[in-house]
C-alpha positions in Angstrom: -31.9 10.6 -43.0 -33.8 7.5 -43.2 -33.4 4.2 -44.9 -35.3 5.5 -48.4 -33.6 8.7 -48.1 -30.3 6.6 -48.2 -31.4 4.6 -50.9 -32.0 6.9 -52.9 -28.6 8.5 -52.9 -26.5 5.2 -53.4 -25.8 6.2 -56.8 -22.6 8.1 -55.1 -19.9 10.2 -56.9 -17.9 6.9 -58.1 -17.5 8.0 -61.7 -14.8 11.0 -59.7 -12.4 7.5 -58.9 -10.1 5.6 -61.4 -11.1 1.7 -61.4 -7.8 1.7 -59.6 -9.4 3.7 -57.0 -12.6 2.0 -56.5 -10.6 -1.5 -56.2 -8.8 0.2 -53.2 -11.6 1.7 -51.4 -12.9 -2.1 -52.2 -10.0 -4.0 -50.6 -9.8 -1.5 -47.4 -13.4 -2.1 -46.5 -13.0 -5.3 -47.2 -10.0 -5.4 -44.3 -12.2 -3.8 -41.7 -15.1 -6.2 -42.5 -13.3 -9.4 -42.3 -10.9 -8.3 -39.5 -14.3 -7.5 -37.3 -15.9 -10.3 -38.3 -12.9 -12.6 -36.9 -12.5 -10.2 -34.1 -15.9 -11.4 -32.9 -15.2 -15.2 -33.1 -12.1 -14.4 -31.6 -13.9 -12.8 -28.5 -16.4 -15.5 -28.3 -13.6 -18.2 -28.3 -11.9 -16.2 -25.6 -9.0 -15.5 -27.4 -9.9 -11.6 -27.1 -10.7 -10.1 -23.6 -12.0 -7.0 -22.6 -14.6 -5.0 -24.0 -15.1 -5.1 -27.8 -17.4 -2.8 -30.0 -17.1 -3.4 -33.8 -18.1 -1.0 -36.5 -19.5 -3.6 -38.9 -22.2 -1.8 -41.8 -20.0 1.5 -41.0 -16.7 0.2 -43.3 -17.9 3.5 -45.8 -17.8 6.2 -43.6 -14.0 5.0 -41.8 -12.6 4.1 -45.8 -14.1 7.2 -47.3 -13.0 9.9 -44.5 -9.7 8.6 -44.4 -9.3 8.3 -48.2 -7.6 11.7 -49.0 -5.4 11.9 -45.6 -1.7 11.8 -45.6 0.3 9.6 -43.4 1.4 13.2 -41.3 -2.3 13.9 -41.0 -4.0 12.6 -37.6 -7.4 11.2 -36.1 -8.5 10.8 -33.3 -10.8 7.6 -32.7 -13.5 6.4 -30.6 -13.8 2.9 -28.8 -15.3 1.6 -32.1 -12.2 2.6 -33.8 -10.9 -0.7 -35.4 -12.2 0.8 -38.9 -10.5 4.1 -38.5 -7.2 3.1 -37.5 -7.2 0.1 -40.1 -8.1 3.3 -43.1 -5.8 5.2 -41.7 -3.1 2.3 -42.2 -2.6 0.5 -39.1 -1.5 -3.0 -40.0 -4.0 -5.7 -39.3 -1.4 -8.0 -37.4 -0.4 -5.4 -35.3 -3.5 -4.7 -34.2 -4.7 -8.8 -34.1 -1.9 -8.8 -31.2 -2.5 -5.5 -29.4 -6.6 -7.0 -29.3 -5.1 -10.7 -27.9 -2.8 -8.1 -25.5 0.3 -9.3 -27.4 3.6 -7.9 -26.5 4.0 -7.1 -30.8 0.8 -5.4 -30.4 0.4 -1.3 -31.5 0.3 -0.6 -28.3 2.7 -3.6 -27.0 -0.6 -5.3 -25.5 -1.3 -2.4 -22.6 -4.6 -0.4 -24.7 -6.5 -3.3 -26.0 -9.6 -2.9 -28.3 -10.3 0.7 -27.4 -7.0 2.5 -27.2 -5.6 1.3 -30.3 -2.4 4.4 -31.5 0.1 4.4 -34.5 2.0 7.3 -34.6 3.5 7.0 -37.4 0.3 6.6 -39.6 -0.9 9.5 -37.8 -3.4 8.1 -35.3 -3.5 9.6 -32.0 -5.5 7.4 -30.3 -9.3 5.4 -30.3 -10.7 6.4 -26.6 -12.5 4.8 -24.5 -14.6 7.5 -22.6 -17.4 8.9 -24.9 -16.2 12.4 -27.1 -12.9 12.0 -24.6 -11.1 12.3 -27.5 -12.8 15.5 -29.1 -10.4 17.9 -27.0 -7.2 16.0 -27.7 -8.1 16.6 -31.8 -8.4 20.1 -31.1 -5.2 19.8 -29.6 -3.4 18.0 -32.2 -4.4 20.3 -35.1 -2.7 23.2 -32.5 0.4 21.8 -32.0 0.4 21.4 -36.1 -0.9 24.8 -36.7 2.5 26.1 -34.0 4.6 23.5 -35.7 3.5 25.6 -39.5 2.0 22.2 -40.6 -0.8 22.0 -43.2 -1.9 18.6 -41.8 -5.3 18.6 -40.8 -7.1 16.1 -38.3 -10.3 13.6 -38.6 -11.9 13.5 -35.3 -14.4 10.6 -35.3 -17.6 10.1 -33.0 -20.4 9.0 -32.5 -24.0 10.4 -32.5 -24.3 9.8 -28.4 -21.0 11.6 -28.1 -23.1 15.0 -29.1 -24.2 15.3 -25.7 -21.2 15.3 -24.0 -19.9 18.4 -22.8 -16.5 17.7 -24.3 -17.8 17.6 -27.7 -19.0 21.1 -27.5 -15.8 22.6 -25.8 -14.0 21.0 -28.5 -15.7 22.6 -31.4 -16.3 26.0 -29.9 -12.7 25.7 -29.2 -11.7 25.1 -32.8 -14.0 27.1 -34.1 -12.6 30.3 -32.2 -9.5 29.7 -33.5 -10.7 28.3 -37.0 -8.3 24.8 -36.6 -8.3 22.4 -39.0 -10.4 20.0 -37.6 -12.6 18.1 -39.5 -15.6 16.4 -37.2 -16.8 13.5 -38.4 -19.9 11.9 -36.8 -20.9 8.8 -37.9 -24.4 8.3 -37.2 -25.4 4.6 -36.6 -28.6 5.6 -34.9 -28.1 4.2 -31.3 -26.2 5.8 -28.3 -25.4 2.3 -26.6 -28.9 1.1 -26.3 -30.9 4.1 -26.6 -32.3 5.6 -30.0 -31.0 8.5 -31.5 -34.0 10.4 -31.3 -34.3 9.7 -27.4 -31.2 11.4 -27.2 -31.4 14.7 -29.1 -34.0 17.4 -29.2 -32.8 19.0 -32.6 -31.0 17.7 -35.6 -26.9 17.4 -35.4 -26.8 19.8 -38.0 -28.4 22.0 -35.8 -25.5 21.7 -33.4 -22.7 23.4 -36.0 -24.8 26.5 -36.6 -24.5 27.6 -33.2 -20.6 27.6 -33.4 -20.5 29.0 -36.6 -19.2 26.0 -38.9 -19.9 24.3 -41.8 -21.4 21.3 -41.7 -23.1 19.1 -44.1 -24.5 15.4 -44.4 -23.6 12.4 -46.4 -24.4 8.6 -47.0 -22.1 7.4 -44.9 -22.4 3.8 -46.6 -21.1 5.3 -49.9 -17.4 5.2 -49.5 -16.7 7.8 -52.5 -19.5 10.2 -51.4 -17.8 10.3 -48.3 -14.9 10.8 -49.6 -15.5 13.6 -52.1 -16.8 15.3 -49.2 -14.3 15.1 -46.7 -11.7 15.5 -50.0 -13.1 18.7 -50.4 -13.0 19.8 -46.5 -9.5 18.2 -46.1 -8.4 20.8 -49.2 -10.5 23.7 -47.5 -8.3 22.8 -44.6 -5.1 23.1 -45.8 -5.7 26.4 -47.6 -6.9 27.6 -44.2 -10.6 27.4 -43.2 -12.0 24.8 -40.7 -13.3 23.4 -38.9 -16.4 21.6 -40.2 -18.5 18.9 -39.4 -19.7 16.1 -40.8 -22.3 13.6 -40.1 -22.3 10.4 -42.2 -25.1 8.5 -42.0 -25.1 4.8 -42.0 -25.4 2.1 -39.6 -24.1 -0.7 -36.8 -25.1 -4.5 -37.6 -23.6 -5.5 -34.5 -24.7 -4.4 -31.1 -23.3 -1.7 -28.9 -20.6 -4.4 -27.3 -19.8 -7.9 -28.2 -22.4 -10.0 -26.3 -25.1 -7.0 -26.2 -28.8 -9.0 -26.8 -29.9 -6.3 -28.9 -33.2 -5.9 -27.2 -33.9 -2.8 -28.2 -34.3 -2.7 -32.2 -36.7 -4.8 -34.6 -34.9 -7.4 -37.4 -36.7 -5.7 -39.8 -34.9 -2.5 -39.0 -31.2 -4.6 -39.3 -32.5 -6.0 -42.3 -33.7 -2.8 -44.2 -30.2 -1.2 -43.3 -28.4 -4.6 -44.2 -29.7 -4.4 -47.9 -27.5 -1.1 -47.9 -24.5 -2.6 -47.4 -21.4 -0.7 -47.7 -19.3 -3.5 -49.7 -22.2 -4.8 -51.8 -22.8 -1.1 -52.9 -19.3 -0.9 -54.1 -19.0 -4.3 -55.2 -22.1 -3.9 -57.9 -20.4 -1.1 -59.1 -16.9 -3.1 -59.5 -19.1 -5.4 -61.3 -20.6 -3.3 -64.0 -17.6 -1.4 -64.7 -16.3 -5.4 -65.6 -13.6 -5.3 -62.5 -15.7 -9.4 -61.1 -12.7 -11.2 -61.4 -10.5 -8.3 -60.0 -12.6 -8.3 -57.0 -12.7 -11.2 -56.6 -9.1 -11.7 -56.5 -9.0 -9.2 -53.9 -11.3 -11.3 -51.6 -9.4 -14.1 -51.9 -6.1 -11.9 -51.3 -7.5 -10.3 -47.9 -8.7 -13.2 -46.5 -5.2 -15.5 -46.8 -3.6 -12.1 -45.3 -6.1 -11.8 -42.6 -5.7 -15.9 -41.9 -1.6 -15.0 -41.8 -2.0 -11.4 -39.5 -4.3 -13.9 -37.6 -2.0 -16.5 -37.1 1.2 -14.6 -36.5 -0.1 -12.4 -33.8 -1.8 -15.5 -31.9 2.1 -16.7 -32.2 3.5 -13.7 -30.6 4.2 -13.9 -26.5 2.4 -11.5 -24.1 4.3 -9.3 -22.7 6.5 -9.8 -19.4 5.6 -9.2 -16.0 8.1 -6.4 -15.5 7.1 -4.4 -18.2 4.1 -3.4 -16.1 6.1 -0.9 -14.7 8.3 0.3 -18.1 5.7 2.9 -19.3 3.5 4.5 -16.3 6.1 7.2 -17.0 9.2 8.2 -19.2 12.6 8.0 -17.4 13.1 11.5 -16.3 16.7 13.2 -16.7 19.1 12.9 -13.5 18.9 16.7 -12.1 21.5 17.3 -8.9 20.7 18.8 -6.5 21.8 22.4 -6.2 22.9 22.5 -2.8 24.2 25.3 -1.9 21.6 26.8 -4.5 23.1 29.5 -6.8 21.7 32.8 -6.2 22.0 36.4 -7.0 22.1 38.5 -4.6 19.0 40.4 -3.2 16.0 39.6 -1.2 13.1 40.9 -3.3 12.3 38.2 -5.7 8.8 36.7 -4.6 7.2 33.9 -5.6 5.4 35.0 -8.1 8.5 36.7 -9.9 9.6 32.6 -9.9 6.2 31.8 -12.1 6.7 34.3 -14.1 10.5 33.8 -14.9 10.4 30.1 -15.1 7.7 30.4 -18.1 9.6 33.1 -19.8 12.9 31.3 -19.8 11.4 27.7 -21.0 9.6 30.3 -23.9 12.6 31.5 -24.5 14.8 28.8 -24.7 12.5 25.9 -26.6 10.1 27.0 -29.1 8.0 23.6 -28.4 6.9 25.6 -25.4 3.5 27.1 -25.5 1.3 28.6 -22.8 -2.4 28.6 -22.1 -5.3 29.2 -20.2 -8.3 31.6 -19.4 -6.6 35.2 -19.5 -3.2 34.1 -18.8 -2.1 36.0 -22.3 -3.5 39.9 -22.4 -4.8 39.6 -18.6 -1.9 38.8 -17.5 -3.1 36.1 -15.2 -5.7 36.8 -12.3 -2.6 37.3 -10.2 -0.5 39.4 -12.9 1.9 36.0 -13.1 2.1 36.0 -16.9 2.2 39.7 -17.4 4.5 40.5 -20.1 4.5 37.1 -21.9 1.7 37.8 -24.3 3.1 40.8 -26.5 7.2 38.9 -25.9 5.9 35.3 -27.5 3.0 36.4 -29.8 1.1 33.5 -30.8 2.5 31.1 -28.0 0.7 32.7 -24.9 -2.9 31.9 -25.9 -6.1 32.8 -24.0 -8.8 29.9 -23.9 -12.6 30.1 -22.9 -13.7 29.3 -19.6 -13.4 26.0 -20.9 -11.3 23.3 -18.5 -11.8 20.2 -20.9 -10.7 21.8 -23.9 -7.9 23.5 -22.4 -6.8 19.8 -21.3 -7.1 18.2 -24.2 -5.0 21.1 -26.0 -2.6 19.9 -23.6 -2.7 16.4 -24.0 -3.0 16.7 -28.4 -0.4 19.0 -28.7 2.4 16.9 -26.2 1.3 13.9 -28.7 3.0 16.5 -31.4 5.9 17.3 -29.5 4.3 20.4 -28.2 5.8 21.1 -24.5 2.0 22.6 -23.4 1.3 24.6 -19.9 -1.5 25.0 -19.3 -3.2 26.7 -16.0 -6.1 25.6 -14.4 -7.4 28.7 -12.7 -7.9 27.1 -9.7 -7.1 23.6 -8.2 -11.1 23.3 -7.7 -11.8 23.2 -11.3 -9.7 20.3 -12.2 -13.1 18.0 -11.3 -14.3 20.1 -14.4 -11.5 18.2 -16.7 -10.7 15.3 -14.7 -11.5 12.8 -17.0 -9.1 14.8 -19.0 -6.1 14.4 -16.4 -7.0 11.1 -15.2 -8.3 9.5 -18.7 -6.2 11.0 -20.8 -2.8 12.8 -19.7 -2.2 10.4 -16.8 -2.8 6.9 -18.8 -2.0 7.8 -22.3 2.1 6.7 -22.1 1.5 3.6 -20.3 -1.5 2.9 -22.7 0.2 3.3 -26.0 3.3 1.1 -24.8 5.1 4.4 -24.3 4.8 5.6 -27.6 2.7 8.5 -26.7 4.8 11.8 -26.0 2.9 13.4 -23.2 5.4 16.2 -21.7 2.9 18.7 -20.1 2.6 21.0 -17.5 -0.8 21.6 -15.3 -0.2 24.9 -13.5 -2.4 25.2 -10.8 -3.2 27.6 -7.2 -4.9 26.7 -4.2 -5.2 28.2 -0.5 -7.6 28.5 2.4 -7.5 31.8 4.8 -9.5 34.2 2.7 -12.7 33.0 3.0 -12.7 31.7 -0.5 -15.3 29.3 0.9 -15.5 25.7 -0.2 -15.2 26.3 -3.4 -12.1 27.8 -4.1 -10.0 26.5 -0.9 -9.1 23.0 -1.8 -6.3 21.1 -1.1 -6.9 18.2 -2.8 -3.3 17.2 -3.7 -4.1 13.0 -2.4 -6.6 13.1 -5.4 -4.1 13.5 -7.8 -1.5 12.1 -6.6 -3.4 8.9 -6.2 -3.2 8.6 -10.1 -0.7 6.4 -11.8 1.4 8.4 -14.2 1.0 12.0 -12.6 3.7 14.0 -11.3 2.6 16.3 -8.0 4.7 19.1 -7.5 3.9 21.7 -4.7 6.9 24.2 -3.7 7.2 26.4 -0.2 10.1 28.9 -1.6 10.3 31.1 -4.3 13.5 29.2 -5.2 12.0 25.7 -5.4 9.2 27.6 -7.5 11.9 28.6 -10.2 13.5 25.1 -10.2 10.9 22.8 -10.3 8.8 24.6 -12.6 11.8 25.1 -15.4 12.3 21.0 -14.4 8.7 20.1 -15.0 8.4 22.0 -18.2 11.4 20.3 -19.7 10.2 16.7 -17.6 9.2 14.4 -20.4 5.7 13.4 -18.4 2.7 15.0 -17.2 3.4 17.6 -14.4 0.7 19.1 -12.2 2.4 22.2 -10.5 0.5 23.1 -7.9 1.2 26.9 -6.6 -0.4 28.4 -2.9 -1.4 31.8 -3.7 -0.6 32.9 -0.7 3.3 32.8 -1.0 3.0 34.6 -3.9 4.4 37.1 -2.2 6.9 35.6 -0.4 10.6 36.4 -0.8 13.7 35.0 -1.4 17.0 35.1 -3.0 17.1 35.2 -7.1 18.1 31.9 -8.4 20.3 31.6 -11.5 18.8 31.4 -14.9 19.8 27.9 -15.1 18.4 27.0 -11.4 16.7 23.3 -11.8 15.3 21.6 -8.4 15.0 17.9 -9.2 11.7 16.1 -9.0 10.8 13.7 -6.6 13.7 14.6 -4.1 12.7 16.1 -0.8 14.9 19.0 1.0 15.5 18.8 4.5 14.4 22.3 5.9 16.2 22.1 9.8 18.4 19.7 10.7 17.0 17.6 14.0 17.5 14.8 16.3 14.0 14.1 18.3 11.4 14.1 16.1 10.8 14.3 11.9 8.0 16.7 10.8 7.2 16.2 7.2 5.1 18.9 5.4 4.5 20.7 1.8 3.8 24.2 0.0 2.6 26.3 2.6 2.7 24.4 5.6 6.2 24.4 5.7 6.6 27.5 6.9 4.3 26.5 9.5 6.5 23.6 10.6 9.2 25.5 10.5 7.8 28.0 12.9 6.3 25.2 14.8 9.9 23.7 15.2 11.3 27.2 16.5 8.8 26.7 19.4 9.4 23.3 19.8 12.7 24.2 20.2 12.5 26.3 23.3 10.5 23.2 24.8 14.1 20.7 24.5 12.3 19.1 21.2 14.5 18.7 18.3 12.6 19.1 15.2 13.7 17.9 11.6 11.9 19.6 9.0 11.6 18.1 5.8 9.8 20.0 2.8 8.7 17.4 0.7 8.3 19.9 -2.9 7.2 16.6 -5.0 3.8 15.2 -3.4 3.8 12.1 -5.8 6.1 10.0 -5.9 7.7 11.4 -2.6 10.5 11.3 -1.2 9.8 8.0 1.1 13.6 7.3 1.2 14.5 10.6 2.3 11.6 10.3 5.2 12.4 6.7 6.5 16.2 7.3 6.7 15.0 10.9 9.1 12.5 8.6 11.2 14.9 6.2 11.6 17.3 8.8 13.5 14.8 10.5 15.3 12.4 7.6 15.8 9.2 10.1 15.7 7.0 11.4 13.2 4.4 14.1 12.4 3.0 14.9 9.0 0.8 18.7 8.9 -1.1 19.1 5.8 -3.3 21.9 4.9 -5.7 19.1 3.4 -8.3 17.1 5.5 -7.0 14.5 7.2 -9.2 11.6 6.4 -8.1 10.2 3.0 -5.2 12.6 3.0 -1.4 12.4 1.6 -0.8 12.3 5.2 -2.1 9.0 5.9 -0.7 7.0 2.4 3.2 8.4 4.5 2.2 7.1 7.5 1.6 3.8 5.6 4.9 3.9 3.9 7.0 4.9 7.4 5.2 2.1 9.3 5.9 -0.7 6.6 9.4 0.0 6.6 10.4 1.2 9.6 7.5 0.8 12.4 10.1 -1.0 15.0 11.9 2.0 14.8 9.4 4.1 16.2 9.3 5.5 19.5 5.4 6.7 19.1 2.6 6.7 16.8 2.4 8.6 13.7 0.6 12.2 14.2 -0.8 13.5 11.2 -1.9 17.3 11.4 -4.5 18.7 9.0 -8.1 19.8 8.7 -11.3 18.6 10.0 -13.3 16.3 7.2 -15.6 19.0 6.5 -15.6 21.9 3.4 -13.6 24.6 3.8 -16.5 27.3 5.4 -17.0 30.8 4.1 -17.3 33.1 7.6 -13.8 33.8 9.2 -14.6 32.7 12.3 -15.4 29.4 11.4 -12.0 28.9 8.8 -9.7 30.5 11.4 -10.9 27.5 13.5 -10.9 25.0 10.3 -7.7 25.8 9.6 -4.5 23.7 11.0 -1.9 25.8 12.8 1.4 26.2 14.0 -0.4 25.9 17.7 -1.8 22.6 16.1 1.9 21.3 15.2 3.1 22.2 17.8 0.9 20.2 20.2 1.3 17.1 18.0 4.9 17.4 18.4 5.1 17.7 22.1 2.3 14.7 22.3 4.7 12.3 20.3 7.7 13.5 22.8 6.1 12.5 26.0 4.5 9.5 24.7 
């Protein structure tokens, strides 16, 4: 739509409002326009840091989407997201301190400009990747639609955000399952520096036809045409249909970022879109309906409050040094350990029994619980794990496209709900599909919002090399993740641990990734009781020894285990301990073994280089390197992919032969 187009329409739908209306629309433009305006002084006095983007010119399209939304309804923000969350009711000194990184902040001072969250207004977060937050709005409006909510979400974005591949798993996503999301993109015309039209090859229109939505464009700089469209969707919403989108034209003034030279666009162009502004639309309107002096009033009331929110938050003190710390994670509940474990008898129960039990029990027992993935509901799970769980919990065992960034953010929205998500990942490969997604998102979103953000979710994932999955499918990549702030990393050897940790990650109250090896899904062990909870982060000692520790994980276990048996007949003590939780480990657990036996070895199926091998040897050596008898020896795989032919894996591969000689090499040293 160009400039005349626009022009053209500014008549708008105000005769639908009550002067009562109009005078509000007015006054929360008016907030947006003179908190932005400050905002920038602010940044260029260096009272703001960071990274800021403002949405000044764009005031209709954040007033008029948000103008029909109940406090229980949500949105989802971008990184220009000061206008959204202040329509949506944030409170301007809250969010004055969160941008100075003030311990009163909406965030308590840890989000800044681009994260700002307010729960209880319903925003679930501005973002700071590009259409990052598209799949957490898709998730949001699930956990409402499992919840039996007829609260709808606003999922804001820009025009750039379009070519993102999140932005089209999120509405094919919604779309399948007709969710009440309402997409709003507000088209300002330029994707950071670039043009709209060097960005797009057809219309974004275009875009919704191909998923099968609604979608429909309005002036974004007329606040009540905006909001007797999105009125309308919002009530479509409620009754049922959605999604839809929505592109609002209109406009930036500013450039991409505070401090951008704005090289790229002609002053006649900021001029022509200038003369369209927003607030002197609706003020010419207020001023021939004879509301002058009642607007004017309301100037002069927003700008003594803004000079007060101003003030007060510059007063406020920023938070302490040991809050760092407070919110990478929620405290998790004190689980002991169940030692001896309680069992029923038998010695048929495999691994994969464990999966399958632990989901149906935490379905069972909390109807927050929901399960999803690609053909983990009627399939049954590539493996035959979920089997069952489909026709038992009808509506909370869902099947997802091949889609890993959607299925993430359905995670991440719906734990913002109080949803407890799990969600698979077909195979530990394809979480570089979604990563932004784990490490963006689910990993940083607690610490981010101050801990206000609930974000209990389980990642269920498999992994394995030995069947010529080639490189691929045979990753170990375990160090990646657990090199993540605000990720849990759990990967269990027994059919046992499998049960207990997985019923304790579900109920954990942060973000789990439960990392299964497919090939103990066979193994066997006893039954645990229903109850049966392992506790996170604690390491089990495997075999008690006095001449050397051996520390290993998931599969490799048994490997050490077997490597210890042959040690054994050499006069080499081996203590075995099965670490279960890769991050945070067990470091006290290791150091106190080390410092008996004064050796160590760590086997890994994992390369080596880079590996979760190398961050313990770290650990042992800071705190107890004068205890050692001989270096570290770290067992693992070459740095190389996995290959494909047998011949070459079968070589690849560590092995018990491999343990064994790094073992006897740290005993005669």
């Amino acid at each position: 739509m160009t400039v005349e187009q626009i022009a053209d329409r500014t008549a708008g739908s105000a005769g639908a409002y009550t002067d009562a209306d109009l005078l509000e629309m007015y006054r929360r433009m008016l907030v947006i326009r003179r908190f932005e305006e400050r905002t920038s002084r602010l940044y260029a006095d260096g009272v703001v840091p960071g990274f800021v983007h403002l949405s000044i010119g764009q005031e209709g399209s954040a007033v008029g989407s948000c103008w029909g939304l109940r406090p229980t309804d949500g949105i989802v923000s971008n990184h220009r997201g000061h206008g959204h969350c202040l329509a949506k009711g944030a409170e301007p000194v809250t969010m004055f301190a969160e941008l100075m990184g003030r311990e009163t902040g909406a965030c308590r001072g840890l989000g800044g400009s681009m994260h700002i969250a307010d729960f209880e207004r319903g925003v679930y977060g501005a973002n700071g990747i590009v259409a990052g937050g598209l799949p957490i709005a898709v998730g949001v409006a699930n956990g409402f639609r499992l919840q039996a909510r007829d609260d709808v979400v606003v999922a804001f974005f820009g025009d750039g955000a379009i070519a993102q591949g999140a932005f089209h798993e999120a509405v094919n996503l919604a779309a399948l399952w007709r969710l009440p999301v309402l997409f709003l993109c507000e088209n300002n015309h330029y994707a950071e520096f670039s043009p709209i039209e060097a960005q797009h090859p057809v219309p974004i229109l275009e875009r919704a036809k191909a998923y099968g939505i609604e979608a429909t464009t309005v002036d974004g700089n007329d606040v009540t045409a905006v909001a007797t469209v999105v009125g309308a969707l919002v009530d479509r919403m409620r009754a049922g249909e959605g999604p839809f989108l929505v592109e609002a034209v209109t406009y930036r003034w500013h450039g991409h970022y505070e401090g951008d030279p704005i090289r790229y666009r002609t002053d006649e162009e900021l001029a022509s879109w200038q003369a369209l502004d927003p607030l002197v639309l609706l003020a010419g309107r207020l001023d021939a309906a004879g509301l002058a002096e009642r607007r004017a009033a309301l100037e002069e009331q927003v700008a003594r409050d803004l000079v007060d929110a101003e003030r007060e938050a510059e007063q406020a003190p920023y938070p302490a040094r040991e809050e760092l710390f407070d919110f990478v994670q929620a405290p998790r509940p004190e689980i002991p350990e169940p030692w001896p474990p309680a069992a029923v008898a038998g010695d048929r129960y495999r691994t994969m029994d464990a999966v399958h039990d632990a989901l149906q029990g935490a379905l069972r027992e909390s109807p927050e619980v929901f399960v999803a993935g690609i053909d983990v509901g009627e399939g049954g799970n590539i493996f035959g794990l979920t089997r069952g769980l489909f026709e038992e919990f009808p509506g909370r065992v869902l099947d997802t496209p091949i889609a890993e960034s959607a299925l993430m953010g359905l995670a991440v929205g719906g734990a913002m709900t109080g949803m407890k998500p799990v969600i698979e990942i077909m195979y530990m490969d394809f979480i570089g599909v979604c990563f932004d997604q784990i490490m963006n998102q689910a990993a940083k979103m607690r610490f981010m919002t101050g801990g206000r953000a609930p974000m209990s979710l389980v990642v269920r994932t498999q992994f394995g090399s030995g069947r010529s999955s080639a490189a691929q499918h045979s990753q170990s990549l375990e160090a990646l993740l657990a090199h993540i702030p605000g990720l849990t990393v759990v990967m269990p050897s027994t059919p046992e641990d499998t049960y207990g940790l997985l019923r304790a990650a579900i109920a954990d109250p942060n973000p789990v990734i439960f990392v299964e090896h497919r090939l103990l899904y066979g193994k066997k062990g006893a039954r645990p009781d229903p109850g049966h909870l392992v506790p996170l982060g604690k390491a089990a000692v495997r075999r008690r020894g006095a001449d050397v520790t051996l520390v290993s994980w998931s599969r490799m276990v048994d490997y050490a285990l077997q490597a210890a048996e042959i040690a054994a007949e050499r006069g080499i003590d081996v203590e075995v301990i099965d670490l279960r939780t890769v991050a945070p480990f067990d470091e006290d657990a290791i150091v106190a073994s080390v410092e008996r036996t004064t050796r160590l070895v760590i086997a890994q199926e994992a390369v080596v280089n880079g590996g979760l091998g190398a961050e313990i040897a770290a650990r042992v050596a800071d705190r107890a390197v004068w205890r050692l008898a001989a270096p570290i020896k770290r067992v693992g795989a070459p740095s190389t992919p996995a290959p494909y032919s047998p011949a070459l894996e079968e070589h690849w591969l560590p092995t018990v032969d491999d343990i064994v000689a790094a073992l006897v090499d740290v005993c005669t040293e």
